[in-house]
C-alpha positions in Angstrom: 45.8 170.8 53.2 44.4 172.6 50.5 42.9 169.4 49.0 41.3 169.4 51.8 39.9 172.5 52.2 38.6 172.2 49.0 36.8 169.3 49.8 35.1 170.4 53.3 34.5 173.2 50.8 32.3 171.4 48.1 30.7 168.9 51.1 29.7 172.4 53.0 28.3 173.5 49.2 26.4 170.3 48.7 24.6 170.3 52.0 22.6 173.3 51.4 21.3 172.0 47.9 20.6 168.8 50.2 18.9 171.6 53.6 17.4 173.8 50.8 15.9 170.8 48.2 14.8 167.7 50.4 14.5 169.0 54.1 12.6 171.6 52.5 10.3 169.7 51.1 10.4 167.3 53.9 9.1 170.0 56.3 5.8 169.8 53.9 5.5 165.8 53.5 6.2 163.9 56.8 5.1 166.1 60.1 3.4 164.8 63.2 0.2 166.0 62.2 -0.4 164.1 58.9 1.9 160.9 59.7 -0.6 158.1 59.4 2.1 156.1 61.5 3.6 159.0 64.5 1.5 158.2 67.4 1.6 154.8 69.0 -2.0 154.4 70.5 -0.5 151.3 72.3 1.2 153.8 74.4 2.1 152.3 78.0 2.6 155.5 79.7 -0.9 156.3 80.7 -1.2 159.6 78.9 -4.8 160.5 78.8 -6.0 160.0 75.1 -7.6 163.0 73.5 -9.4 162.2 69.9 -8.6 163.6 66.6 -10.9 165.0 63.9 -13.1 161.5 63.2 -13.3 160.5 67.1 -9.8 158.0 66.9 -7.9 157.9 70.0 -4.6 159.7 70.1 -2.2 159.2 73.3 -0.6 162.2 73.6 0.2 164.5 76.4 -0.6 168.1 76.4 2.4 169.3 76.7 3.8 166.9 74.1 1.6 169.0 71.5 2.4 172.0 72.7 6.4 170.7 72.0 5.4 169.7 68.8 3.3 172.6 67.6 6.1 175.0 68.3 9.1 172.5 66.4 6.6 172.3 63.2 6.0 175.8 63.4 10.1 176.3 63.0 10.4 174.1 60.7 7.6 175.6 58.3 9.3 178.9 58.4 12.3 180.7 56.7 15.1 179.2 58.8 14.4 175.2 59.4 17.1 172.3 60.2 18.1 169.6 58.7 15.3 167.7 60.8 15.0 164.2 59.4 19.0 163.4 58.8 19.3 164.3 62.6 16.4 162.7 63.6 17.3 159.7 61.7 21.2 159.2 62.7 19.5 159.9 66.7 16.9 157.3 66.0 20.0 154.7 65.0 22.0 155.4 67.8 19.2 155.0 70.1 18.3 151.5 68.3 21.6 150.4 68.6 22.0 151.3 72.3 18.3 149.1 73.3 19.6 146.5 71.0 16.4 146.7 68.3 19.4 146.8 65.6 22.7 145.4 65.7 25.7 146.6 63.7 29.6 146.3 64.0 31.6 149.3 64.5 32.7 148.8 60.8 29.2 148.4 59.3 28.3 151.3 62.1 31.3 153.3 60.2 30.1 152.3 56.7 26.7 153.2 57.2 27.1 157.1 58.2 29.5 156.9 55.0 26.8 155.6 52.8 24.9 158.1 54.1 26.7 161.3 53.6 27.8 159.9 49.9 24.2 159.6 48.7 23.2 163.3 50.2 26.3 164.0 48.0 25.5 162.2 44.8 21.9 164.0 45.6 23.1 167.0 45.5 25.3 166.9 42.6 22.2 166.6 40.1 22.0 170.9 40.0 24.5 172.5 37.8 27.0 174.7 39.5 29.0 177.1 37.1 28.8 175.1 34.5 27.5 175.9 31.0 24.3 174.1 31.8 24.0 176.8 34.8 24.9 179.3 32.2 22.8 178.1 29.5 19.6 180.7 28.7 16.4 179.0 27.7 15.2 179.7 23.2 12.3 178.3 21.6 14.6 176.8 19.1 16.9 174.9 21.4 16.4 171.6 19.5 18.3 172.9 16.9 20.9 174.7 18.6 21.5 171.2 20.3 21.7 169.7 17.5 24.7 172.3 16.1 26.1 171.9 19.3 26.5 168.2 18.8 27.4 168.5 15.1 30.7 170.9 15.9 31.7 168.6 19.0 31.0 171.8 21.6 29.1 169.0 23.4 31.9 167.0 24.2 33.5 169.7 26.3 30.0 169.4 28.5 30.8 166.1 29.8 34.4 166.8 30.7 32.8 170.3 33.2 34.1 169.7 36.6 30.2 169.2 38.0 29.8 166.8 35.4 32.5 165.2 36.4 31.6 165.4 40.1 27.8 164.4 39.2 29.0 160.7 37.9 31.7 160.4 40.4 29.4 160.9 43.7 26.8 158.7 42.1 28.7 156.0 41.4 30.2 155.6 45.1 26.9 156.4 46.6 25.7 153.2 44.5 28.5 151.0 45.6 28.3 152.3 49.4 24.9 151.3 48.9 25.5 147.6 47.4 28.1 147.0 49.7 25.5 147.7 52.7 22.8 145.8 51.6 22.6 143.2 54.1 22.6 145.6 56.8 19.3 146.6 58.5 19.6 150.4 59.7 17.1 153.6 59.8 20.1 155.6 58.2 20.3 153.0 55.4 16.8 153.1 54.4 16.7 156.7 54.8 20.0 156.8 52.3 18.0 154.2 50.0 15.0 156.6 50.0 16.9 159.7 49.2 18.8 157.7 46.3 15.9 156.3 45.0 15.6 160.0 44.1 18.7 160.5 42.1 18.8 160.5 38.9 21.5 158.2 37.1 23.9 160.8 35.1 23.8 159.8 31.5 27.1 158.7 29.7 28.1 160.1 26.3 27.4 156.9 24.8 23.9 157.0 26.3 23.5 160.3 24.7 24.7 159.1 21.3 22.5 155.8 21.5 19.6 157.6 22.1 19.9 159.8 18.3 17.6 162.3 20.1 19.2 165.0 17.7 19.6 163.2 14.6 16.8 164.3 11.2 14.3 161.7 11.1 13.9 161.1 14.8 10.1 162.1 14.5 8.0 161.0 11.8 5.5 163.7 9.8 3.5 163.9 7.0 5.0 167.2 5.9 1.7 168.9 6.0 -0.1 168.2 9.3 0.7 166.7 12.5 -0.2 163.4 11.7 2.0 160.9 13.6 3.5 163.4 15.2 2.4 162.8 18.8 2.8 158.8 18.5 6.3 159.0 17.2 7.0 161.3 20.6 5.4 159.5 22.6 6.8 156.1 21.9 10.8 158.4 21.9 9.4 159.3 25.8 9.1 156.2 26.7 12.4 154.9 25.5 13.9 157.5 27.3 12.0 156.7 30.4 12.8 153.2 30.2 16.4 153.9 30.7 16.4 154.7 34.4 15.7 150.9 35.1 13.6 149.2 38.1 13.0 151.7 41.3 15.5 148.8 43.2 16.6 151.3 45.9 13.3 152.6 46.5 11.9 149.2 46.8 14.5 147.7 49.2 14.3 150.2 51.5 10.6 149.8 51.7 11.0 146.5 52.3 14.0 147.3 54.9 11.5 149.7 57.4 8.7 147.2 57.3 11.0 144.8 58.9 12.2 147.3 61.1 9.2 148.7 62.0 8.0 145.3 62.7 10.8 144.6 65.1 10.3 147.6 67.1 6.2 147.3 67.4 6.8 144.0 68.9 9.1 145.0 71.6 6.9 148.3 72.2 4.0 145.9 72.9 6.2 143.8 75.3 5.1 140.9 73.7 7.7 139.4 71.7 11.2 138.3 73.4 13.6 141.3 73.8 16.6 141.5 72.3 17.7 144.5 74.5 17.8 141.9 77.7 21.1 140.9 76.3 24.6 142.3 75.7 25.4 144.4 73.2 28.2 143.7 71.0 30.5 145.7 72.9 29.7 143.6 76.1 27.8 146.3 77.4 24.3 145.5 78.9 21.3 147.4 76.3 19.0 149.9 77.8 15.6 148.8 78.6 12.8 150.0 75.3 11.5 153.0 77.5 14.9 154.8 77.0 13.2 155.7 73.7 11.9 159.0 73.9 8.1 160.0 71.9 10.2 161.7 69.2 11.9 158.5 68.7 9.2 157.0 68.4 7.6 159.3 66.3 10.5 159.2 64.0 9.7 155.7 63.3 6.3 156.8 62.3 7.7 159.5 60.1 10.2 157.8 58.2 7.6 154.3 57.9 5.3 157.0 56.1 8.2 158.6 53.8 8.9 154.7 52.8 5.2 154.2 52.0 5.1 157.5 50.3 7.1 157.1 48.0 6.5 153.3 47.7 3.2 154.0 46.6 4.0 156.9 44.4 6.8 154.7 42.8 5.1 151.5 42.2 1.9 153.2 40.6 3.9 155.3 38.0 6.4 151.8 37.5 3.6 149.8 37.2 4.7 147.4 39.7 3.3 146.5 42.6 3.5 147.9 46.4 5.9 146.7 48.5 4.5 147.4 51.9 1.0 146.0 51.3 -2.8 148.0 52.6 -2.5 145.6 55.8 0.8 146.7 57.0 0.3 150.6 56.3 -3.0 151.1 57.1 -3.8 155.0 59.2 -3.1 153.5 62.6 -6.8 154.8 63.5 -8.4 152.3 61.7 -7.6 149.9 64.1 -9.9 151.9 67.1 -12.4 152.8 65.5 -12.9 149.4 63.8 -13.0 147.9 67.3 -15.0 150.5 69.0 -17.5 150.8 66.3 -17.9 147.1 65.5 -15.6 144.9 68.4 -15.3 141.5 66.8 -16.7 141.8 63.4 -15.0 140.1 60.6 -15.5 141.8 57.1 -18.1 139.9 54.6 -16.4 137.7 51.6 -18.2 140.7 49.3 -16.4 144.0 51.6 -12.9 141.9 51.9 -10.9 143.8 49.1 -12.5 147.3 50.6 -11.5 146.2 53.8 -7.8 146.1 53.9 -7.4 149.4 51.3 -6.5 152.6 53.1 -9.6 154.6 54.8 -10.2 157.9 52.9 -11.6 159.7 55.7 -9.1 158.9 57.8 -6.2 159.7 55.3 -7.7 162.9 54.4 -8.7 163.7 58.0 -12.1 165.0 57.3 -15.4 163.7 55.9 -14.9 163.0 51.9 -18.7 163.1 51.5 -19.9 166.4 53.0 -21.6 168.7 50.8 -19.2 171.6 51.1 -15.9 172.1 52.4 -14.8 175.4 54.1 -12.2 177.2 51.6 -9.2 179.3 52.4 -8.4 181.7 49.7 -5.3 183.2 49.1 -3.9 185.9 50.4 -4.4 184.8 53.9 -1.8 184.5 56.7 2.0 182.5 56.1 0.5 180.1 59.1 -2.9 178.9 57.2 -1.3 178.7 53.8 1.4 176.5 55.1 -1.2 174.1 56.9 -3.0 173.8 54.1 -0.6 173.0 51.9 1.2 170.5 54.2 -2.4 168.9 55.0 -3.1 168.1 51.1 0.4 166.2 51.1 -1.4 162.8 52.3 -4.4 163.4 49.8 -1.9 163.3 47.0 -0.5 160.4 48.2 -3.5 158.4 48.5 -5.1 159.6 45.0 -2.0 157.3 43.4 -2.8 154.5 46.3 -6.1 154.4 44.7 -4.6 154.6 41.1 -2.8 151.6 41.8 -5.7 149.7 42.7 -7.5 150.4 39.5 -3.8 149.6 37.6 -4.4 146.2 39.7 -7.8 145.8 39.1 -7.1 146.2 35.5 -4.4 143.3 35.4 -6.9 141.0 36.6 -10.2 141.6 35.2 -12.0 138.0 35.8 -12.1 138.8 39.6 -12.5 142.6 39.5 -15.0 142.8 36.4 -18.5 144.9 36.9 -19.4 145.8 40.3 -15.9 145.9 42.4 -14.4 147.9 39.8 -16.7 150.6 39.7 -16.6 150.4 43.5 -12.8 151.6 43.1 -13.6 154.1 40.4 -16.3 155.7 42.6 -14.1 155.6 45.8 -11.1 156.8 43.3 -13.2 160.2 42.2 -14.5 160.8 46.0 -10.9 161.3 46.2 -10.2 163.6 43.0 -13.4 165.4 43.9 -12.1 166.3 47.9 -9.3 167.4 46.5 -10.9 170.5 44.2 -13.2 171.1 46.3 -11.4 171.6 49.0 -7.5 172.8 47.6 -8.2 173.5 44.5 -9.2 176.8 44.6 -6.6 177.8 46.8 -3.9 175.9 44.7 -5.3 178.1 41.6 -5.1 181.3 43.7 -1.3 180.6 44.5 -0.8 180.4 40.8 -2.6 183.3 39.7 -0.9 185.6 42.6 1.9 183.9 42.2 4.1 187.1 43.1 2.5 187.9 46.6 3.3 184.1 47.5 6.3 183.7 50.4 9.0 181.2 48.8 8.8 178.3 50.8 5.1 178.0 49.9 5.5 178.0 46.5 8.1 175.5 46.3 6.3 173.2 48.5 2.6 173.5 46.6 4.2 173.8 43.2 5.9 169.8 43.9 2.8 169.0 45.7 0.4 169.8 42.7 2.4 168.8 40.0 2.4 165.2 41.9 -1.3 165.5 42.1 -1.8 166.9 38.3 0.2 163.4 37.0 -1.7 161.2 39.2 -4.9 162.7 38.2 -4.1 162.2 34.4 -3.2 158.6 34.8 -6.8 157.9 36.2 -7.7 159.0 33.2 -6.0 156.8 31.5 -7.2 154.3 33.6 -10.9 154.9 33.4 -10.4 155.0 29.3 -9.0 151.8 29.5 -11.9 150.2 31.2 -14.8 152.1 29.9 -13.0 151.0 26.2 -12.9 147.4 27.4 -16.1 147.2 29.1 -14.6 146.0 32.5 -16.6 147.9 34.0 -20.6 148.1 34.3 -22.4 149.3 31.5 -24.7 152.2 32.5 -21.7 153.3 34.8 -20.0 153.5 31.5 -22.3 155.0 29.5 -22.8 157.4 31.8 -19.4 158.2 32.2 -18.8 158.2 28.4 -22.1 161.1 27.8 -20.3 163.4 31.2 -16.5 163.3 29.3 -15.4 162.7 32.3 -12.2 161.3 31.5 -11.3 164.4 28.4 -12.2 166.5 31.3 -10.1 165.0 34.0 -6.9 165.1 31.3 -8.5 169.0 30.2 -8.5 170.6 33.7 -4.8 168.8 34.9 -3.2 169.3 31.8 -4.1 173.3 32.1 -3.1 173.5 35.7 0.4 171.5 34.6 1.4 173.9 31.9 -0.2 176.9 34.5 2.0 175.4 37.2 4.9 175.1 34.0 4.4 179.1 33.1 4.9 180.7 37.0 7.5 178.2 38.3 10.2 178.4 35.8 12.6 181.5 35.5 11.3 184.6 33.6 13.0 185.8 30.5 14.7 188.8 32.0 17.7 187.0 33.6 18.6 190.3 35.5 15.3 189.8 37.3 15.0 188.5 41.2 15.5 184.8 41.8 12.4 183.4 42.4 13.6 181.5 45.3 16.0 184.4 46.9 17.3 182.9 50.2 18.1 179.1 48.7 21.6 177.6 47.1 22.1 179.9 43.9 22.1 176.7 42.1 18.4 176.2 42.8 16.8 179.5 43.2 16.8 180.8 39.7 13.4 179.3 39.2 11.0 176.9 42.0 10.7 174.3 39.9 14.7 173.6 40.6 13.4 172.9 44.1 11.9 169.7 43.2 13.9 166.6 44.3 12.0 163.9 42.7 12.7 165.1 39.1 11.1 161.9 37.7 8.0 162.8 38.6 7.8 165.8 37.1 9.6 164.5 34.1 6.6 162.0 33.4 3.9 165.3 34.8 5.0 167.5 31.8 5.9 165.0 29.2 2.0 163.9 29.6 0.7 167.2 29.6 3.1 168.3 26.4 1.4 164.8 24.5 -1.8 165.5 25.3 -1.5 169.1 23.7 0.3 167.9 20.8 -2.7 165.0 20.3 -5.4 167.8 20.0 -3.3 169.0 16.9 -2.6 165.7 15.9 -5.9 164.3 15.4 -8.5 167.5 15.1 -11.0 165.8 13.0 -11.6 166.4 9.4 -10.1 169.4 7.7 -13.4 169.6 5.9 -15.4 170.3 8.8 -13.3 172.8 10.9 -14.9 175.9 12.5 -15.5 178.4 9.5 -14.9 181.1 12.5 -11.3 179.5 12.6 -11.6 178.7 16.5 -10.0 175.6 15.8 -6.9 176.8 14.6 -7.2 179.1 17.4 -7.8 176.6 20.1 -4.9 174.8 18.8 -2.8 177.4 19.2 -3.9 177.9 22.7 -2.5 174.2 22.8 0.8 174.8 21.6 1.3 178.0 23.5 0.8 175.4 26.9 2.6 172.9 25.1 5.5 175.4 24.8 5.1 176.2 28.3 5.5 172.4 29.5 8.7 171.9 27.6 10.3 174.9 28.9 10.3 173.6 32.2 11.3 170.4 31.4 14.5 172.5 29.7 14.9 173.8 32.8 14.4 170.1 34.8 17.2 169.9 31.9 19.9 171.8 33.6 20.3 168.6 36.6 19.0 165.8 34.7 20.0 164.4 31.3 16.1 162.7 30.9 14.8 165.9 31.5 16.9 167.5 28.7 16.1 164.4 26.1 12.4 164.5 27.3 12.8 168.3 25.9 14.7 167.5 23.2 11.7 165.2 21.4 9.1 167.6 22.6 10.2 170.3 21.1 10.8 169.1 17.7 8.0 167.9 18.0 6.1 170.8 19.0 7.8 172.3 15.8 6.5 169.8 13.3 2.7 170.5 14.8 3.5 174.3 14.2 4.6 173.4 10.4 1.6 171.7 10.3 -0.7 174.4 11.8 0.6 176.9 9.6 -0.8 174.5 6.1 -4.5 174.0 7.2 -6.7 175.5 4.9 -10.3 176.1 5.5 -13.2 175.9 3.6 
């Protein structure tokens, strides 16, 4: 009995990391209003069609929206549910009952296991009394590490119950899921998704093979920072390399296009119906209209969390999309292609553009007007939380676009000249909507970041940081072209005399380490969680609340290179600024640089990359300061 107490215990304790992490967030990234996918305008029910913001029909009746207006505004404030598990397990039932899936009461039974594991092995990432909990953030943590390691107090780390717990969740989560992977369910993909998120807990030997902590691991000159930055950056992406393939991500991507597939063609009544025939329990199926609109809509939702984060994914992997532009088009393209031009089949020359996702109807506004209106912070809990929940999509289709150039880029014969600088412009309408119209608000909430309700920092502070790493791989995308002249040349040149892509890295970088500075803890550990009403294990600092740790892993590792590059390769000693602003500016760097790595210390405390990734920077970041400290000038 009290074994199992103790375990209803710890299940009770992981659920709220899982209500106060990921159904948090959730709340912010997948709601009726910005779901490219939640409305069927096939619907059969003869609702009279109102029209959204660019004229796209939208069946919906009014006092659907009223309905939904008041559920979102719940589930923006302090106390929301846990709205896409039960949305997801009703969504399965209801399949199963109209026949669109078909499971056994034993895969039925393993299923909602798999389920509830991987919400566990989720959850178990954050440190819970534990000396990572208890650990306290030094500029010098490299070396403490590294003594640590050297008198075997290390060891004990890995043996820590949570540790212990972390590898043992993850593990059975991984095999629930292998042993369910012929099995075609919403819960499955949503348990795919979620691990897809979860970060594989490192084993000693992994720790050991890496030599993170051993003298040597980065190579100096002993007097500036030369090599410095490269001998990081190629540690990084060792370390990176180790989480393998996005597999579970990818399947279940490939799991709700199928699904999704199946149940637009009975919705349209023209494919055969499964539902016409007994279920497996000899039972005769409901007929499709059983499904309620929030049904519906939870197809819609959970289709646009698989393309989320199969777009976010495969452009930060490098591999390519597994539910392509035709099958996640905005749903709206499809009316207002037919009602502006009925008939009309795209030119050879506007074929590529054709198929990509619309910006204005992604964004929900016009990309190409002059001025945007701007909120400002403060302003009311309502406005901010709309605003931030409508830039969720933008970010997402800023790294859609980022893996078109990545495409683009991989074949050059057919995407040389013209089309590419087609994508680059289109790329940039992008990056421009967003500052001009969040990006003043977005540096408000930083710079009163006190005044700022909980919920909304946590949600803007993941959003932004996504945004901020997108943003600097375009810029590694642009250099790439401009450097191999894939592009047009006066486009080029052009682009090359404007800086735009030092600016693009200058202004994200800032805002990372900014974003870095306000989200993580403050040095007074007596002082007020900055996240007061969430699982004590995430509300010592916001940036616990984010449940894709990889991507802010990759975010501030960028950032933290690009600081340490401007130290690495200054330009000749010789000619530095006799008014010694380039020492000064450098500093500047470091100080941001410093900043980055602190929060990837405390990504450190649930994720064993993180901690490695923090590790390399900072002795890094030492080894620039050495070299700093030797300049001499003229």
């Amino acid at each position: 009995m009290m074994t199992r107490m103790n375990n209803d215990c710890i299940s009770e304790n992981l659920l709220k990391i899982y209500h106060d992490v990921l159904e948090h967030n959730f709340s912010c990234w997948v709601t009726e209003e910005t779901c490219p996918y939640t409305i069927s305008r096939r619907a059969r029910n003869g609702s009279k069609a109102t029209h959204g913001i660019l004229g796209s029909p939208i069946a919906i009746s009014t006092e659907r929206r009223t309905l939904l207006s008041r559920q979102q505004q719940q589930e923006l404030g302090p106390r929301w549910s846990n709205r896409i598990y039960h949305r997801v397990i009703k969504l399965d039932r209801i399949a199963q009952a109209t026949g669109l899936i078909r499971l056994t009461r034993t895969q039925d039974q393993a299923v909602q296991k798999t389920l509830h594991l991987v919400i566990m092995a989720f959850a178990t990432q954050w440190a819970q009394g534990s000396r990572r909990e208890r650990e306290n953030y030094t500029a010098g943590f490299a070396d403490s590490w590294l003594q640590a390691e050297q008198l075997g107090t290390f060891g004990n780390l890995a043996e820590e119950f949570d540790r212990g717990l972390q590898r043992s969740m993850w593990e059975q989560a991984r095999k629930a899921l292998q042993d369910c992977s012929d099995i075609e369910s919403y819960r499955l993909v949503c348990a795919e998704l979620i691990f897809g998120l979860t970060q594989r807990p490192w084993e000693d030997s992994d720790l050991k093979d890496s030599d993170l902590n051993s003298e040597g691991t980065l190579r100096t000159d002993g007097q500036g920072g030369t090599g410095v930055r490269d001998s990081a950056l190629s540690k990084i992406t060792e370390i990176l390399s180790r989480e393998g393939p996005p597999v579970f991500m990818e399947t279940a991507a490939r799991k709700i296009r199928a699904l999704k597939f199946s149940f637009d063609g009975h919705e349209s009544d023209l494919m055969p119906a499964e539902n016409e025939y007994p279920s497996p329990s000899g039972q005769e199926s409901s007929r499709m209209d059983t499904i309620s609109a929030e049904d519906k809509e939870t197809v819609g939702l959970l289709y646009w969390l698989a393309v989320m984060f199969d777009t976010i994914s495969s452009s930060m992997n490098e591999r390519p999309v597994v539910v392509a532009d035709e099958d996640s088009q905005h749903e709206a393209a499809q009316e207002t292609d037919i009602g502006t031009n009925p008939g009309r089949l795209p030119t050879k020359r506007e074929g590529h553009r054709s198929e990509r996702w619309r910006i204005d109807l992604f964004i929900q506004d016009n990309p190409d007007a002059s001025s945007h209106s701007q909120l400002r912070w403060p302003c009311s809990y309502d406005e901010a939380a709309h605003m931030v929940t409508k830039s969720a999509p933008v970010k997402v289709l800023l790294y859609r676009y980022v893996h078109y150039l990545q495409h683009m880029i991989r074949h050059p014969r057919a995407a040389f000249g013209e089309p590419i600088e087609e994508t680059i412009r289109d790329t940039l309408v992008v990056y421009r909507y967003w500052n001009v119209t969040y990006g003043a608000f977005f540096r408000d909430l930083i710079e009163q970041w006190t005044s700022v309700p909980a919920r909304i920092r946590g949600w803007f502070v993941c959003i932004a940081a996504h945004w901020h790493l997108a943003a600097l791989m375009l810029a590694d995308l642009v250099e790439i072209i401009d450097r191999n002249g894939l592009g047009l040349l006066d486009c080029t040149q052009s682009r090359v005399s404007a800086s735009t892509v030092s600016r693009i890295r200058k202004s994200n970088a800032r805002q990372l380490s900014d974003l870095a500075r306000v989200a993580t803890p403050v040095e007074d550990m007596k002082a007020t969680p900055q996240m007061p009403d969430f699982h004590f294990a995430v509300s010592e600092g916001t940036i616990l609340t984010e449940p894709w740790t990889m991507i802010l892993i990759r975010a501030f590792a960028k950032a933290s290179i690009l600081y340490l590059g401007e130290v690495d390769d200054p330009g000749p000693r010789d000619q530095a600024d006799l008014l010694g602003h380039e020492r000064e500016d450098c500093r500047e760097g470091l100080r941001r640089c410093e900043d980055c790595i602190r929060a990837l210390w405390f990504l450190g405390k649930k994720s064993d990359m993180a901690r490695n990734v923090a590790t390399v920077l900072s002795k890094a970041l030492k080894a620039s300061e050495i070299g700093i400290s030797t300049w001499s000038f003229p």
